[in-house]
C-alpha positions as CSV (number, residue, x, y, z in Angstrom):
1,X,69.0,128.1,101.0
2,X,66.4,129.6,98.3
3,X,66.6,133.2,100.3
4,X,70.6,132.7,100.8
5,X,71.0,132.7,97.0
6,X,68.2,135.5,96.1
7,X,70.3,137.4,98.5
8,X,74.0,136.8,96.7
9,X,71.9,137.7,93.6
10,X,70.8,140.6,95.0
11,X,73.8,142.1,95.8
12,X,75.5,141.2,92.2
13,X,77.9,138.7,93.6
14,X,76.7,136.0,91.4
15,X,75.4,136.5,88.0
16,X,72.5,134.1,87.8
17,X,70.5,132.2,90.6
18,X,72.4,128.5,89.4
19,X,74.9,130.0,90.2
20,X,74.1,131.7,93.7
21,X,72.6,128.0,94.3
22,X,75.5,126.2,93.0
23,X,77.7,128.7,95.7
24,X,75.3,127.8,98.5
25,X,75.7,124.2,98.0
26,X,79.8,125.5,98.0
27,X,79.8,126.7,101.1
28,X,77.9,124.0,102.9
29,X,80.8,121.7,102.6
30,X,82.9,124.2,104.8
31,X,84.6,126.5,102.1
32,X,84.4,129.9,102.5
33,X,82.5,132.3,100.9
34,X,85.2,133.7,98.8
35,X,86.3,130.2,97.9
36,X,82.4,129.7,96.9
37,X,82.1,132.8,94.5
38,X,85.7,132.5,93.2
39,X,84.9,128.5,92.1
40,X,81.2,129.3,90.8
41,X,83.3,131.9,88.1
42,X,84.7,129.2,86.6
43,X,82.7,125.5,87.0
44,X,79.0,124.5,86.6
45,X,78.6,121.3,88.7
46,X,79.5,120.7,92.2
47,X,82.0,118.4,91.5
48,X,83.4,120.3,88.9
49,X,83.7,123.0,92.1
50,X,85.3,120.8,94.8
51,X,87.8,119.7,92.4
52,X,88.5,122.9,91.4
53,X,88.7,124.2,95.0
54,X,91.0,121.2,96.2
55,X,94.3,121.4,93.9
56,X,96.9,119.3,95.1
57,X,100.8,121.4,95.8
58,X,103.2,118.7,94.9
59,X,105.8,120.8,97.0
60,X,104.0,121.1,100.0
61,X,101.4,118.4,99.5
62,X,98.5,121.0,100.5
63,X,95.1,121.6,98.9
64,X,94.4,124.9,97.3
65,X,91.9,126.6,95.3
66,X,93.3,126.5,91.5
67,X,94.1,129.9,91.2
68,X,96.5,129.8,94.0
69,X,98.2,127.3,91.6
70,X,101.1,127.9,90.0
71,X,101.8,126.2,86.6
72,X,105.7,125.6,85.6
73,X,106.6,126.8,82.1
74,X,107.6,124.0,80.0
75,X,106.0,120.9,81.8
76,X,103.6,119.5,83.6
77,X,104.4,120.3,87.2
78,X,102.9,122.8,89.2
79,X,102.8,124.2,92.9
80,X,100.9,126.5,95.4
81,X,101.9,130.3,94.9
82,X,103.6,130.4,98.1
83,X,106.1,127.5,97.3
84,X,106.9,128.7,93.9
85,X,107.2,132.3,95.5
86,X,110.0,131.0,98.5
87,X,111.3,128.8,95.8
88,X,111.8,131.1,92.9
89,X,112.9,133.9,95.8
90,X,116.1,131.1,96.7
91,X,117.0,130.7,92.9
92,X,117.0,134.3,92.1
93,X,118.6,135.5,95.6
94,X,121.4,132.7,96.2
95,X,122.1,131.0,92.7
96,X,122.6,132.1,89.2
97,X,119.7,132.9,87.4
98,X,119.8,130.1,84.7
99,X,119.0,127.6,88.1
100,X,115.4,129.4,87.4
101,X,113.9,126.2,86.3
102,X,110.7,124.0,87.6
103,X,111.9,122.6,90.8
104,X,111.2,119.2,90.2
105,X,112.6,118.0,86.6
106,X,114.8,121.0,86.1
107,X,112.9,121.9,82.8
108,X,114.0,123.9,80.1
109,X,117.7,122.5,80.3
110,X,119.0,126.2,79.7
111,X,122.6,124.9,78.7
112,X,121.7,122.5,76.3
113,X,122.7,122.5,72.8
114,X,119.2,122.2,71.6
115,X,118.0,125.8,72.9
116,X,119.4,128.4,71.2
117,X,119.7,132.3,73.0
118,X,115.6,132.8,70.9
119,X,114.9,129.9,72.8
120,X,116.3,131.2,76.2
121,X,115.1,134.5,75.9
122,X,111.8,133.3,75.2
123,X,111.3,131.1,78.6
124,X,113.4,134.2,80.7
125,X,110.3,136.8,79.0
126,X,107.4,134.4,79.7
127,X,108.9,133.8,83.4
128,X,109.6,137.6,84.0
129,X,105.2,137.9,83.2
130,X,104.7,134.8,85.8
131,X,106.9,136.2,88.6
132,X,105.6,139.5,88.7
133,X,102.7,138.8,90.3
134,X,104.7,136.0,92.9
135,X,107.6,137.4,94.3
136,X,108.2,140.5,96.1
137,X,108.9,143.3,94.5
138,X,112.8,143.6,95.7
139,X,113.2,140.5,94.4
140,X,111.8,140.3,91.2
141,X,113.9,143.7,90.6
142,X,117.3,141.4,91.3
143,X,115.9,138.8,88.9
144,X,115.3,141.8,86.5
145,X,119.0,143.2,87.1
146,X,120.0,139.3,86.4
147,X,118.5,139.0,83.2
148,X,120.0,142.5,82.1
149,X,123.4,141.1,83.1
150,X,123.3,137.8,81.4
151,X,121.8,139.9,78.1
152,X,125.6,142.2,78.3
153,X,127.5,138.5,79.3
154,X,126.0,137.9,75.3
155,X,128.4,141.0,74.5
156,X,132.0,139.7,73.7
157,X,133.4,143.3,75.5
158,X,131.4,142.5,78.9
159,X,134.3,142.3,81.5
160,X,133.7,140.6,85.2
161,X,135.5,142.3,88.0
162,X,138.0,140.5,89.5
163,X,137.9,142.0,92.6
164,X,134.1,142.4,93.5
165,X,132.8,140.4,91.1
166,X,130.9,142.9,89.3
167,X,130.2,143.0,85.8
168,X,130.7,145.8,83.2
169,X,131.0,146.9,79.2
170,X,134.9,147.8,78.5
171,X,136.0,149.5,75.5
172,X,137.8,146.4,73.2
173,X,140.7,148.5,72.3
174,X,140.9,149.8,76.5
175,X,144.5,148.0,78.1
176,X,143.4,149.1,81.5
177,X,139.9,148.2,83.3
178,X,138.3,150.2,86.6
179,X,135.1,148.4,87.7
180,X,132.6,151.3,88.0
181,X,131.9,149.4,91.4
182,X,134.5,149.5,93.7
183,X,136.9,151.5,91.6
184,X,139.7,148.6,90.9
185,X,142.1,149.0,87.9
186,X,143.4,145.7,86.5
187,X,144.8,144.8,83.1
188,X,142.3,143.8,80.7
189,X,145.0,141.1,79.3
190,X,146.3,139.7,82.7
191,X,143.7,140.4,84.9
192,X,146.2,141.3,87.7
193,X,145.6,144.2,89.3
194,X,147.4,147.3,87.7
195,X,150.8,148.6,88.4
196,X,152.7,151.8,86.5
197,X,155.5,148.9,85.8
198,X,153.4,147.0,83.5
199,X,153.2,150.1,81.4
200,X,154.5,149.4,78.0
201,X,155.7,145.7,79.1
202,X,153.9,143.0,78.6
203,X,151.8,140.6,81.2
204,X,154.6,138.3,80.6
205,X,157.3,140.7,81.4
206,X,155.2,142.1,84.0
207,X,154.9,138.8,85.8
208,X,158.2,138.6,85.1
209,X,159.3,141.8,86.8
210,X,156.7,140.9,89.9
211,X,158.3,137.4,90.6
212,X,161.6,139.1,91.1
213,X,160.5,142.4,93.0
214,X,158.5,140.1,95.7
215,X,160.9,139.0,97.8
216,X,158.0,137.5,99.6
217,X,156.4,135.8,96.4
218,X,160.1,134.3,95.4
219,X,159.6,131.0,97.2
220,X,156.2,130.4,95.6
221,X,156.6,131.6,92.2
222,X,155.9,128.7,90.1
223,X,152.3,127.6,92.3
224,X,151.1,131.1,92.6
225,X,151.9,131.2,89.1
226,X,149.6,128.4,88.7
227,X,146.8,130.4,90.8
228,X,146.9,133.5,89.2
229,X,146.2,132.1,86.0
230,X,143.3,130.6,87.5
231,X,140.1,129.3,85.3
232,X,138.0,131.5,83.1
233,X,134.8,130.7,82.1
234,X,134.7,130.6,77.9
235,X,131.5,132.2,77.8
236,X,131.0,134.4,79.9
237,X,134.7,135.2,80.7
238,X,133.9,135.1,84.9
239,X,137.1,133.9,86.4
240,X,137.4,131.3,89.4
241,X,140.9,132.3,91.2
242,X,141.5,128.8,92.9
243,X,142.7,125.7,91.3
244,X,139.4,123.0,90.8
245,X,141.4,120.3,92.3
246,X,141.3,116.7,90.9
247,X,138.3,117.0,88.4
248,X,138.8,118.5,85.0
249,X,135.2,119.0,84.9
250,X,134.1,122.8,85.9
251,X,130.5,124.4,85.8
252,X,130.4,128.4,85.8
253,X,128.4,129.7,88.6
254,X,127.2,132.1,86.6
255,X,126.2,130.8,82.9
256,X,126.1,127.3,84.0
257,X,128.2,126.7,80.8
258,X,130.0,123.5,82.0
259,X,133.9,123.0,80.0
260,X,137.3,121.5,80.8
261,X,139.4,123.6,82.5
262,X,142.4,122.6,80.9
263,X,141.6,123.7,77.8
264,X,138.1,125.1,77.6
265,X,136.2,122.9,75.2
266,X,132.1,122.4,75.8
267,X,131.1,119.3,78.5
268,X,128.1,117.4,76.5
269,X,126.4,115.0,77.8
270,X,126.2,111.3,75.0
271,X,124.4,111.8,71.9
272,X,123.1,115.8,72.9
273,X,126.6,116.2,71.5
274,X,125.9,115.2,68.1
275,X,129.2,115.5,66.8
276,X,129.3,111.5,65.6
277,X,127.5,108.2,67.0
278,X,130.4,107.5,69.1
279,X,129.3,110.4,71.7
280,X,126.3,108.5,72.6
281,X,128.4,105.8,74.2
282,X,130.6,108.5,76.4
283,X,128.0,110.3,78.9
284,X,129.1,113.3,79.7
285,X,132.0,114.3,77.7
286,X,134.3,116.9,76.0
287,X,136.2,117.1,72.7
288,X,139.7,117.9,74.0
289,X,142.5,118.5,71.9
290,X,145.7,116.2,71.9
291,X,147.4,119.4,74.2
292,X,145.1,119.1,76.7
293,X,145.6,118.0,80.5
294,X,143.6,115.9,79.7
295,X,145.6,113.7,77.7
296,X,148.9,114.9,79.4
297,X,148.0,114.3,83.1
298,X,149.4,110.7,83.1
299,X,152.4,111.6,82.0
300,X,156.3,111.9,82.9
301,X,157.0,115.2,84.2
302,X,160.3,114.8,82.4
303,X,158.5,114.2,78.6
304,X,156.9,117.2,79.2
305,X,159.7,118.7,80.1
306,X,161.7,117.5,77.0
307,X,159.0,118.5,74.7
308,X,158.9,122.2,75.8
309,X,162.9,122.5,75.4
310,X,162.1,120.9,71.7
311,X,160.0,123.7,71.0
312,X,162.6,126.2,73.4
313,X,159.9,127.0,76.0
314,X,161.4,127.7,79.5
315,X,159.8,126.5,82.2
316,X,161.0,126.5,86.2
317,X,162.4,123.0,88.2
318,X,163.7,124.8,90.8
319,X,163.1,127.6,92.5
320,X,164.6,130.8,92.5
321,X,166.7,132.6,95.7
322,X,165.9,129.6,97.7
323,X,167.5,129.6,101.2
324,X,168.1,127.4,104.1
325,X,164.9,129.7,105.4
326,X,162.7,128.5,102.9
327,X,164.4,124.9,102.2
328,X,161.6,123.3,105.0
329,X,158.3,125.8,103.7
330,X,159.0,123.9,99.9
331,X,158.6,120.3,101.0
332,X,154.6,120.4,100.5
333,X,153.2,122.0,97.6
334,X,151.6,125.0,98.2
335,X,149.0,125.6,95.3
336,X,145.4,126.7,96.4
337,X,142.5,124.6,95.7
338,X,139.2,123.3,97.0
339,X,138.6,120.2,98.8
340,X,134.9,118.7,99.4
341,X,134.1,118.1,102.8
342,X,131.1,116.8,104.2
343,X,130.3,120.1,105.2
344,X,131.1,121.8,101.7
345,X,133.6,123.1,100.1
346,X,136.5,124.6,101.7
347,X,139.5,126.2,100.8
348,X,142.8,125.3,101.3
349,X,146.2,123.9,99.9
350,X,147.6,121.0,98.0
351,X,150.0,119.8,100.8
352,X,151.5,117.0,98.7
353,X,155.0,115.8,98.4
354,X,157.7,117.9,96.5
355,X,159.8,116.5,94.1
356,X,163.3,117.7,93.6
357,X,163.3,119.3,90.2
358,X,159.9,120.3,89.9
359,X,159.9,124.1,90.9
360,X,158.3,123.8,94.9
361,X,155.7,121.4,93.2
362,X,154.1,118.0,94.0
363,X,153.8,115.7,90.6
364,X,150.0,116.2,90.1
365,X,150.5,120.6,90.1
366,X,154.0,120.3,88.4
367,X,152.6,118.4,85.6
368,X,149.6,121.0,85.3
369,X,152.1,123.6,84.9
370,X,153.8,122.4,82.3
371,X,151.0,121.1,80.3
372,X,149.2,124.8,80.6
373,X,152.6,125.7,79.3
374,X,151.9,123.7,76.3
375,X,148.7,125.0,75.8
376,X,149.6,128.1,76.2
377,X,152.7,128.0,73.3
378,X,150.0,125.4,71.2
379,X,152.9,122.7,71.7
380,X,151.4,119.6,69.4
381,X,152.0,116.8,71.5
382,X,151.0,113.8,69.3
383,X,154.8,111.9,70.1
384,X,154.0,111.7,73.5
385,X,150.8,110.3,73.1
386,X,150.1,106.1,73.7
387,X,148.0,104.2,70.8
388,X,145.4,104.6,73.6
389,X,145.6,108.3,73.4
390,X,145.6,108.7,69.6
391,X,142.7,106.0,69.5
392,X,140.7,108.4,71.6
393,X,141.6,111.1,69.8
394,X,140.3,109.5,66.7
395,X,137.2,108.1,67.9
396,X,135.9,111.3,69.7
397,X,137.0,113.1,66.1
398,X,134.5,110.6,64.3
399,X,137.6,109.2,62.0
400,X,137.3,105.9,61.1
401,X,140.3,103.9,63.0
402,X,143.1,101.9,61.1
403,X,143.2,98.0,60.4
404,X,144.6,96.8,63.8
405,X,144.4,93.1,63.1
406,X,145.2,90.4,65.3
407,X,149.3,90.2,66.4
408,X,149.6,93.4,64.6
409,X,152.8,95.2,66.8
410,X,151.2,98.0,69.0
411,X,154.1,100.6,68.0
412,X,152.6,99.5,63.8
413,X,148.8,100.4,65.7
414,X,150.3,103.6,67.1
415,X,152.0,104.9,64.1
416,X,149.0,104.2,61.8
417,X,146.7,106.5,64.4
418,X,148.9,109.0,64.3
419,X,149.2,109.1,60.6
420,X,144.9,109.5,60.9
421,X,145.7,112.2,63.0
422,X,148.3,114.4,61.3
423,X,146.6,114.4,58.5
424,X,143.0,114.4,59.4
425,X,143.0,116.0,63.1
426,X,144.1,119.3,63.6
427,X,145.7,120.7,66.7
428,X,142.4,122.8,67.6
């Protein structure tokens, strides 16, 4: 042993003869001789060593020397270097970048209201440092690209492609928009793809003047309507093309900013709202305004419909050049959405029931359409609203409710909110 460690001395692998004894002693117990020298650089005592040299992975559940141990950013967890290099290699190559978190807790919550974009771009920086010298090289160049396109998403003229899904910096004033990609021109209003008859007209006219140039499109008008207006993401303006389906609740696959797609507003989850004490008691939650679907789904298609000739909106019940051709294709709705499966998601159509009167639309899609109708013309809808409505809309505005004391008639309870709310609550 004595002429083992002279002789790691000798040769200047070792920097004093404890430590050449110390490395001895190492490699006695089986580890290598690498493993030996790399421990010695770093511990004093043998079982400072063997500690040191026998790091647990809590992916893998393997033992590894502790520089092959990977520390996450902002918590406690750590892995081996190959687990955080295929995991880190999945996030960046299959999801959106902001899923680069530790794989366990799903530290820092990126989205929350609590880190602001210093915050975000702090983590994103100190990651970049860590996954250079993990991941392959093609790969951290894609999570480089990533971070340059979510630092444009921060610019409010960054346009997404509609039809490749690329991203790009438009000129705000610019009415037309070619994706420097694959060369597609849309409007930078509609995002329809561009035609020389929507010059000078606008998207409404244009839509107008599609509907009834499409002989193909004539039997449909109303649900493709409903399709082409699609959802777009309120911060970073990505648009999803397919309806979402029963849940109002939508998460952008590219910010991870989660909102309502009926009318846009922020998803919190309980008190990380902070807008009153009441938002601790509702999980996850949005403020929505009285216009939204979301108070409007429940209701009569025909109080919808009475509301929007109030305020001398059109809107569609039947549809337009139908034939005895077409009379049998209109008895199931025809919107596009997603339904889960148990293999995923899949795309497909609604399918349901159509009501006469209701434009070649089951209930659930006609009702959509006329409520993003409302939204769209900022219809206030307070007379339609139940005292269960306008107390919701009180309470998620932090207003304090009205005396509703026992035998008190609901109609008094239901004026008396929506006193609170005309005059304390506005539309948006």
């Amino acid at each position: 042993m004595e002429r083992q460690a002279r002789r790691l001395l000798a040769e200047g692998q070792v920097s004093c003869y404890e430590e050449a004894e110390l490395a001895i002693s190492i490699m006695s117990l089986k580890f290598s001789s690498e493993e030996a020298l790399e421990a010695v650089k770093h511990c004093s005592t043998l079982d400072a060593a063997i500690a040191y040299l026998q790091q647990n992975c809590e992916l893998c559940a393997g033992k590894y020397p502790m520089n092959e141990i990977v520390s996450m950013l902002r918590c406690t967890h750590y892995c081996c270097r190959e687990c955080a290099k295929n995991y880190f290699t999945v996030q960046i190559s299959d999801r959106s970048i902001m899923d680069c978190t530790c794989p366990f807790c799903k530290q820092p919550d990126l989205t929350s209201s609590q880190m602001n974009e210093d915050d975000v771009s702090d983590y994103f920086g100190n990651l970049d440092i860590l996954l250079k010298g993990i991941l392959d090289e093609t790969v951290h160049e894609l999570f480089q690209r990533k971070l340059r396109d979510r630092a444009l998403m921060q610019d409010p003229n960054f346009k997404w492609c509609v039809q490749c899904s690329s991203g790009f910096i438009a000129h705000p004033k610019q009415k037309r928009l070619i994706c420097p990609d694959c060369k597609s021109v849309t409007c930078a209003s509609c995002r329809r793809p561009w035609e020389k008859q929507h010059e000078g007209i606008s998207c409404e006219k244009f839509a107008e003047w599609k509907d009834s140039n499409d002989p193909e499109n004539q039997a449909t008008a109303v649900s493709r309507h409903l399709a082409e207006n699609g959802i777009d993401c309120p911060k970073c303006k990505f648009r999803y093309s397919l309806a979402k389906g029963g849940c109002m609740h939508f998460t952008c696959t590219q910010c991870k900013f989660e909102f309502c797609y009926g009318c846009g507003k922020p998803f919190m989850m309980g008190a990380k709202c902070g807008l009153s004490q009441y938002c601790a008691k509702l999980g996850l939650h949005a403020h929505h305004p009285r216009n939204c679907l979301f108070y409007l789904r429940d209701k009569e298609p025909a109080e919808l419909q009475e509301l929007l000739r109030e305020n001398k909106i059109e809107f569609d019940t039947e549809l337009e050049h139908e034939s005895e051709e077409n009379a049998s294709a209109v008895l199931k709705c025809s919107v596009p959405l997603q339904r889960e499966t148990p293999s995923g998601l899949i795309d497909t159509i609604c399918n349901s029931d159509v009501n006469p009167g209701q434009a070649g639309l089951c209930r659930h899609h006609y009702v959509e359409y006329l409520s993003l109708l409302t939204r769209k013309h900022n219809v206030d809808t307070i007379d339609l609203l139940s005292a269960d409505d306008l107390e919701t809309v009180v309470r998620r505005a932090a207003k304090k409710l009205p005396p509703n004391c026992f035998g008190t008639p609901r109609e008094t309870y239901r004026l008396r909110l929506r006193q609170i709310v005309i005059e304390q609550i506005p539309l948006e």
